[in-house]
N, C-alpha and C positions, 0 to 999 in steps of 0.2 A: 747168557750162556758163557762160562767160563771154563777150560778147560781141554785136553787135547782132543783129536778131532780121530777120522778114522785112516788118515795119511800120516803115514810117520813122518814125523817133527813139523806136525803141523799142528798151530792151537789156535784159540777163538777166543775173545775175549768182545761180545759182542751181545746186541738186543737189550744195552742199558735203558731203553726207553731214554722218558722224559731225563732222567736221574741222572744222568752217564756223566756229567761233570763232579756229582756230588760223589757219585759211588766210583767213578774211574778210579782211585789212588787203592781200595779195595780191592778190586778188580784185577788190579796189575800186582799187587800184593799178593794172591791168590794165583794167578796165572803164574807168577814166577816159583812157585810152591810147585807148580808143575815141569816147567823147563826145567828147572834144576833138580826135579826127582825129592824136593824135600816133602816131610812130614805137612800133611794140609789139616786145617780142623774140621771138628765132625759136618757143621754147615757144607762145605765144601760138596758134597753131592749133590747139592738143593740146584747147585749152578750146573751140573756136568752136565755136557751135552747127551752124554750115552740115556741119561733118565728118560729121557724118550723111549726108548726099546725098553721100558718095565712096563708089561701089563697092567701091574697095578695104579703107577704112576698114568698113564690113560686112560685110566677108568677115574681116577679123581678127575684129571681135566674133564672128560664128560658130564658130570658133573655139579662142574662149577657154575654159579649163573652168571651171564655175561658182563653181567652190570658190577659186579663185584670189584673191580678193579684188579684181577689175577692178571698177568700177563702170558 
């Protein structure tokens, strides 16, 4: 999860799994596209915390089968 949270000026940048050395520099790359209010690219929702509250996005994780390696 990347991205601000429901508290102002508060962000997350957190639940890299196993990966989080490899993808950290992304990560922070991304998050700071948010404190600074710049332009983020289109990927950038896949991380946002808010994706949780889309129906439709929960109904994919329902879904998914466990073993698949989705996180």
């Amino acid at each position: 999860m990347i991205g601000p949270t429901s508290i102002d000026n508060v962000f997350i940048a957190g639940a890299l799994s196993g990966f989080g050395i490899m993808a950290s520099q992304a990560a922070a790359d991304l998050l700071g596209t948010y404190i600074l209010d710049r332009a983020r690219p289109a990927y950038a929702t896949a991380f946002h915390p808010a994706r949780f509250n889309d129906p439709g996005y929960r109904q994919v994780l329902a879904t998914l089968d466990p073993k698949s390696g989705q996180l």
